[in-house]
Each structure stands twice: as structure tokens, then as C-alpha cells.
GUROSE-583555 format. One record per residue (C-alpha): z, x negated, y negated; residue in one letter. Coordinates in pm, whole numbers, plus 50000, padded with zeros to 5 digits. Each point is the difference from the previous one (the first is absolute). Layout:
<pts>
ZXYA ...
</pts>
This chain:
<pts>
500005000050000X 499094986049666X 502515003749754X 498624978049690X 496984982049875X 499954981849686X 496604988049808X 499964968749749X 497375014149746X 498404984449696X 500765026749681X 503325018650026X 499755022549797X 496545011350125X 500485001850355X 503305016049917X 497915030649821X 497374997450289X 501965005850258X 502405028049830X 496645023049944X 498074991150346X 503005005150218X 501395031549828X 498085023850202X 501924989750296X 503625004149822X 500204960949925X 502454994149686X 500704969949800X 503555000650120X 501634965449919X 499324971249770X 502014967049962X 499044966849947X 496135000749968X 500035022650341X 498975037849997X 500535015750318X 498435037650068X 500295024550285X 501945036250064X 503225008849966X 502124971449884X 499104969150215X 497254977849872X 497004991150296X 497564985449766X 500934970049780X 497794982549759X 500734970649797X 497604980849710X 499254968249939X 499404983150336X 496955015850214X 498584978450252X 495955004950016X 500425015850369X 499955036549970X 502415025950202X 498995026750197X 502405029949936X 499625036050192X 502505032949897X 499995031050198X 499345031649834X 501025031650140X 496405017049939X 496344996149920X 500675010249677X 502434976349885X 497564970750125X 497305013949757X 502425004249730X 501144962650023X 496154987650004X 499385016149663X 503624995349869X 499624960350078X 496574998849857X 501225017549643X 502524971550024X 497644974150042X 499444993050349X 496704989550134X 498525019750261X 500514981750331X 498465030250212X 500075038649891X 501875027550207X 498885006650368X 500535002650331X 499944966750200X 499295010650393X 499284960950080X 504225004349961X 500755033050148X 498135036649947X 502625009949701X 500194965749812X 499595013849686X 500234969249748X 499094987949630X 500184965049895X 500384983549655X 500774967449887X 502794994049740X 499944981849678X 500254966650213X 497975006050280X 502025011950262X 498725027150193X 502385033050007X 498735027650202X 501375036150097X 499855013750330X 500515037350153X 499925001850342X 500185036450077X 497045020750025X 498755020549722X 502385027349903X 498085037250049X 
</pts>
């Protein structure tokens, strides 16, 4: 079970914005900051930390569950309005399984963040 991932990222301040707006549709909240760390997820316990000043050129690949279809098309548009590059649009991916339903977009630094619902597609 992962319980934490942290990301060394180049502009602070714009990463921070990026990833407030592109992971609010699936209930991510800025929830902490403290010493050039901002740390977002639900409820009150931080699974996403970022911190400026020191990213390496390698890139990250990060992948959040979302609960439906839905919420995986509203991040893809929410992280492009935030600046995002599109790293692959909304879709199914059956080369994974028949209801890998996935967008991709690469952050402000180049690592790639994509949503995933694997349920089928609600009636």
C-alpha cells in the first residue's frame, strides 16, 4: 500500500497552483504547507508532496484512481486549464484491461500524471 510520494519540482509556486486545479476533480486539497513542502490529498493526511527548487531532469510517472469516468475527463480538462500538456486525451486502454479508462498529462516539469477509472461505464 502506498502511503506517500513526494516530487522535487522546478517552480513552487506554479506546480503548487497546477496541481490544486488538475487534481480537484478527484477531491485532492492543498492540505499542509511547511518548509517549502505542500502536501495535497483528502481528508487531513497529505499523499502528494511537492517541493521547489531541486528537480532532477528524470521525470515521474504518477497514476490516481478516480471513482468514475467522469471524474477522469474532468481532471484532463481541469489539468490542461492549469497548464498541463497533453500527454494522451481520455480513453479506454484495452491493451491494459477492457475498462482502463485513462487520461494522461504532463505537469509543469515533465512528469507524467495520469487518472485512471477502472470500473465500467456507469448506465
Amino acid at each position: 500500500m502506498l502511503d506517500h510520494i513526494a516530487l522535487h519540482i522546478h517552480s513552487y509556486e506554479r506546480s503548487k497552483e497546477f496541481y490544486r486545479l488538475a487534481l480537484a476533480p478527484l477531491g485532492y486539497e492543498l492540505i499542509l504547507e511547511f518548509d517549502g513542502w505542500a502536501g495535497f490529498g483528502w481528508g487531513d493526511k497529505p499523499d502528494l508532496w511537492i517541493k521547489g527548487g531541486n528537480a532532477t531532469a528524470r521525470s515521474v510517472h504518477l497514476a490516481f484512481r478516480a471513482e468514475d469516468r467522469q471524474a477522469v475527463d474532468d481532471f484532463y480538462s481541469a489539468a490542461l486549464e492549469a497548464g498541463g500538456k497533453d500527454n494522451g486525451p481520455p480513453g479506454l486502454r484495452p491493451q491494459y484491461h477492457d475498462n482502463y479508462y485513462a487520461a494522461y498529462v504532463l505537469d509543469p516539469d515533465g512528469h507524467n500524471i495520469e487518472v485512471v477509472c477502472h470500473l465500467p461505464e456507469s448506465p
